[in-house]
N, C-alpha and C positions, 0 to 999 in steps of 0.2 A: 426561549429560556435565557436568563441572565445569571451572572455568579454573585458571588456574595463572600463579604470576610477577604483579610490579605493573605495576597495572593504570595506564597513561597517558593514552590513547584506548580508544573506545568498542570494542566487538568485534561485529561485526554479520554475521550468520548467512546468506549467500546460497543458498537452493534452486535447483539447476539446475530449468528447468521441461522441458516437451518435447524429446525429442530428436530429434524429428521436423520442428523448427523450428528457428528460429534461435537458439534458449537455449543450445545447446555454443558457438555463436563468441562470443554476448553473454558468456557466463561468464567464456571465455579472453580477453575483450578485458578487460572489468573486473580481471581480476588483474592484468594489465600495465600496468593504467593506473596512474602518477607520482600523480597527485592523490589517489586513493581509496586510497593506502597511508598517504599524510599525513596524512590523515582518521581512518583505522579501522583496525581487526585485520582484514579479510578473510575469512572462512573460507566456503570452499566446501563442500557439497553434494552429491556427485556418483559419479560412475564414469570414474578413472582415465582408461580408453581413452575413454571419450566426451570428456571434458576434454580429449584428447591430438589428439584428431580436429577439435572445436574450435577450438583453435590452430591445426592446419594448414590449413583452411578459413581463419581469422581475418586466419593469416600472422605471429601473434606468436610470441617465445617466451617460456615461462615460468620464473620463477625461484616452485617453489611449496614449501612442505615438509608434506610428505603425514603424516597421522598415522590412526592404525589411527580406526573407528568408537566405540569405548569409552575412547580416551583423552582427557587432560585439553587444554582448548584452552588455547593460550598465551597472552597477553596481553600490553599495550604494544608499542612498538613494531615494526615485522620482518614479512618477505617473507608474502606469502599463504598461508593453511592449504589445504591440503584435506584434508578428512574423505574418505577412499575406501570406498564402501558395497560394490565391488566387485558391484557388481547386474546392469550391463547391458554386453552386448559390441555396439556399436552398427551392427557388420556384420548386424545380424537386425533390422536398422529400416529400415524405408523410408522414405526421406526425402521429406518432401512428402504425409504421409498419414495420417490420424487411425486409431490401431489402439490398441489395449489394451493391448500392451507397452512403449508411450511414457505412456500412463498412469499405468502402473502404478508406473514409475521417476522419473515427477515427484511422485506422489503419495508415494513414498517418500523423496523428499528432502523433501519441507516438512514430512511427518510428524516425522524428524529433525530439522530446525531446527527446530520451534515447540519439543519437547522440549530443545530448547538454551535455547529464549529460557525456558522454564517454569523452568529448574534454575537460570535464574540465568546461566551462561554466556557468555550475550550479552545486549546491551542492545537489540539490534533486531534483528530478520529480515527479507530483503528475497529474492524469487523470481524469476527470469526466467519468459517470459510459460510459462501453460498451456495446453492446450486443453479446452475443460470437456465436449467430445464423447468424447475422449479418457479424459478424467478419471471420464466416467458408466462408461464400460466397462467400467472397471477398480475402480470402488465404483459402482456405480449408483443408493446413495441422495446421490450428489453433488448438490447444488445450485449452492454456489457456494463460493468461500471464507470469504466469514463465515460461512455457517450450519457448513463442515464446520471451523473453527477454535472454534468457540462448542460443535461437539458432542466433539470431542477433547478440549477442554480445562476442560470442563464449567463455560461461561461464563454465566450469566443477565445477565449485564449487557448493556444496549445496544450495538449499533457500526451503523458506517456505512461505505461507500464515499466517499473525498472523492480529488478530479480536483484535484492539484497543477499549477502552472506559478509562473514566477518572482515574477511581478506579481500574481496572480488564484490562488483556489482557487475550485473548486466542491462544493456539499454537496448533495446530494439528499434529498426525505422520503419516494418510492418508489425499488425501485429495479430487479429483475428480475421486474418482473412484466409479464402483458399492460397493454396502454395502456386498452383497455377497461374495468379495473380500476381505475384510479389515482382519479377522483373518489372512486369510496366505501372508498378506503381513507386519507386526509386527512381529520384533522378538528383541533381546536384543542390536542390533547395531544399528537401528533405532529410536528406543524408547531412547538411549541414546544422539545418532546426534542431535535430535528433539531438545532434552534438553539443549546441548551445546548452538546449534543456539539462542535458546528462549533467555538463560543467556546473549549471547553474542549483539542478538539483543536489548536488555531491557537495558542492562549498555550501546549501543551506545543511548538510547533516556534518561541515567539518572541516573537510577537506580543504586546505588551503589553494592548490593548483593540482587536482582530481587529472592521472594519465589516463588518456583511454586509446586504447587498442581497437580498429576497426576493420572488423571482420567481411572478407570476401563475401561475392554472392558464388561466384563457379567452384569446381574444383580449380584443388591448385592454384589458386584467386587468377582464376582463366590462364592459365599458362601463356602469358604472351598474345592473348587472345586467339588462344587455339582452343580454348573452350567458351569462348564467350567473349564478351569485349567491353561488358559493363563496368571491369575494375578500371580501366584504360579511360573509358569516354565518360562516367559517371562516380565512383565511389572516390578512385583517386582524385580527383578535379575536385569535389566536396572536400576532401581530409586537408586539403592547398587551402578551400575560403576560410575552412573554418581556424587551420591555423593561423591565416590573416587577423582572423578577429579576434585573435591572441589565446585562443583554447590549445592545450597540450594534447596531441592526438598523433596518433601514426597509420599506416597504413596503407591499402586494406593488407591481410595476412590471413593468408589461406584459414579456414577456419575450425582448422583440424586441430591446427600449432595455436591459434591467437590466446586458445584459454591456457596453455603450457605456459605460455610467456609473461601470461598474467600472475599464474598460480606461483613462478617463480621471482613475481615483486618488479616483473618491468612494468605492467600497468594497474593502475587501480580497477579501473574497468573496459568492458568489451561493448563496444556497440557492435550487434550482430542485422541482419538485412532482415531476418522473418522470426517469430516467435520460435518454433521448437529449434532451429541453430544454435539458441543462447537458453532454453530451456532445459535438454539434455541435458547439457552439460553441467549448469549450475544445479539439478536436482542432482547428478551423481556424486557431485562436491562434497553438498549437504543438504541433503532432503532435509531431516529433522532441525535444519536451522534458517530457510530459506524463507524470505521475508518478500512480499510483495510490497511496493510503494508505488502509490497513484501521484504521479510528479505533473505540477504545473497548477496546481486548485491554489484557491487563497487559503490553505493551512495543509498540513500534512495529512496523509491518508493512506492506513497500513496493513497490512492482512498478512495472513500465515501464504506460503506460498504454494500451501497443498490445498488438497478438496473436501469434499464432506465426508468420507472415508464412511462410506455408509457399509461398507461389508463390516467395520470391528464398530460401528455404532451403539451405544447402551452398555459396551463391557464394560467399560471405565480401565481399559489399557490405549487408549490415544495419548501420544507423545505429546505433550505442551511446549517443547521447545521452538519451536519457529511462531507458534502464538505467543508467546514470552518474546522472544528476538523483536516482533511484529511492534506490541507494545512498546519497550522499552527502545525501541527506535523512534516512533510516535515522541517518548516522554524529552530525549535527548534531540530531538528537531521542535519541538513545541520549545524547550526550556531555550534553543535559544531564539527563538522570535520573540518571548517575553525580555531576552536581554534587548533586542532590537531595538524592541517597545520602547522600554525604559531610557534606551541610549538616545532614541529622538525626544522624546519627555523632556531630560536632559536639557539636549540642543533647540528647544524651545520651537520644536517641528508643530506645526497643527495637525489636529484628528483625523484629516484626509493624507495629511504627507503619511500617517502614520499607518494608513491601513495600506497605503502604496507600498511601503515600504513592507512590511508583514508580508504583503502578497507577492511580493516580486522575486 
């Protein structure tokens, strides 16, 4: 896909995710929404009658302008696209139930949007939630979205999962794996990578010099290594390189207090050692605002940071807030790689300096 018409705002690429969940009313709520038109180009993802079912579940109506699968997306400013894959009649779904044809239909919209965000198209992709049960079904060497965006897109480079909220980010250095696992996969090249990314992710949404607080693996971040001695031999020796390499970081800190200290403005963010350490804590903050960002792709890549909420599915009471945060995080990190863009243009950069630069 390619765009078309000048470009003012960002254009950012939303995948419907399950239709089995609440991803058709999140979709039809986000195109209605006043604020996320002001932001971005919109463009949806999807299957017309799921869209349309969506909205009457939602209770919105749409002003959308639908354009075939192969045509050009438009650009600047103006009503919501949707892209119609024409895939799925969503009278053959069951709502509220993990099955392989709701898989199949999410997996086929992100497949589409990443090949937006790849050709240029869009400046960021952002997905309503999936189900990864759902998702095995229907490719069963699924793992997760990083690994299956890193093999679509034939990516070597690092990424990470990072847990957005207004005030606080969180960054992990495991992250779907058993907990039994997480010591012997930490060591001081990891725990520093983590860091780089964090810093490097945080200055593309802002941040000038992004603090981050790095959280123990023991209790008590091993008490003197009388519970452990990975803070001693491992995390602290990482938190030393990475300051070397001029990233603001401290640490580790038991990881009971680390989000305290945060919550109170000593750090922007917490690199935590294992997924639910930094997951807790940040859904207790703010579920309803809690933004996933897939860090380290060549464009940004955002999701709400909850799930398919298939128990209140088809009521049309799902809360849109964190699919809102999601987007409009998406539109403010796309809008400024478009300054990027434009700032090498400028400085008379060639079209490879320029996709290095976008991607980096």
């Amino acid at each position: 896909m390619t765009s078309n018409g000048e470009q003012t705002v960002p254009v950012v690429v939303l995948a419907m995710g399950d239709p089995a969940g609440i991803s058709p009313e999140l979709s039809a709520r986000l195109m209605a929404d006043s604020s996320i038109h002001e932001a971005a180009r919109l463009v949806v993802i999807a299957d017309r009658r799921a869209l349309d079912q969506g909205a009457r579940v939602a209770g919105v109506t749409l002003d959308v302008k639908t354009i075939a699968p192969n045509a050009p997306i438009p650009t600047g400013l103006g009503p919501p696209v949707l892209v119609d894959l024409g895939h799925l009649d969503p009278s053959t779904i069951r709502v509220g139930e993990v099955q392989e044809a709701g898989g199949r239909y999410a997996l086929e919209n992100f497949k589409t949007a990443l090949a937006c965000g790849m050709a240029g198209a869009a400046q960021a992709v952002c997905f309503t939630p999936f189900n990864k049960s759902a998702m095995r079904l229907a490719h069963p060497s699924y793992e997760d979205e990083i690994v299956f965006m890193q093999e679509m897109l034939s990516l070597k480079s690092k990424a990470s999962e990072f847990n957005v909220l207004p005030k606080i980010w969180n960054a992990r250095v495991t992250s779907h794996v058993p907990l039994s696992g997480v010591a012997s996969r930490i060591n001081r090249t990891v725990i520093c990578d983590a860091l780089a990314l964090t810093d490097a992710a945080m200055r593309d949404a802002g941040y000038t010099t992004p603090r981050i607080g790095v959280a123990a693996l023991n209790p008590h971040a091993g008490d003197n290594g009388n519970f452990g001695r990975e803070e001693i031999d491992v995390i602290g020796p990482a938190v030393n390189d990475a300051k070397a390499r001029g990233i603001a970081c401290d640490g580790p800190y038991p990881s009971d207090t680390v989000f305290v200290r945060a919550m109170r403005g000593q750090f922007d963010a917490v690199l935590t050692m294992y997924h639910d350490q930094g997951q807790i804590a940040m859904k207790l903050i703010g579920f309803d605002e809690g933004v996933t960002l897939l860090g380290g792709m060549p464009f940004p890549v955002t999701t709400p940071a909850h799930g398919t909420a298939y128990d209140i599915a088809g009521r049309g009471i799902a809360n849109p807030g964190a699919s809102r945060a999601a987007v409009l995080l998406a539109a403010r990190m796309g809008r400024a790689r478009m300054s990027a863009a434009k700032s090498a243009v400028l400085q008379g950069r060639s079209a490879a300096d320029m996709r290095k630069l976008i991607a980096a």
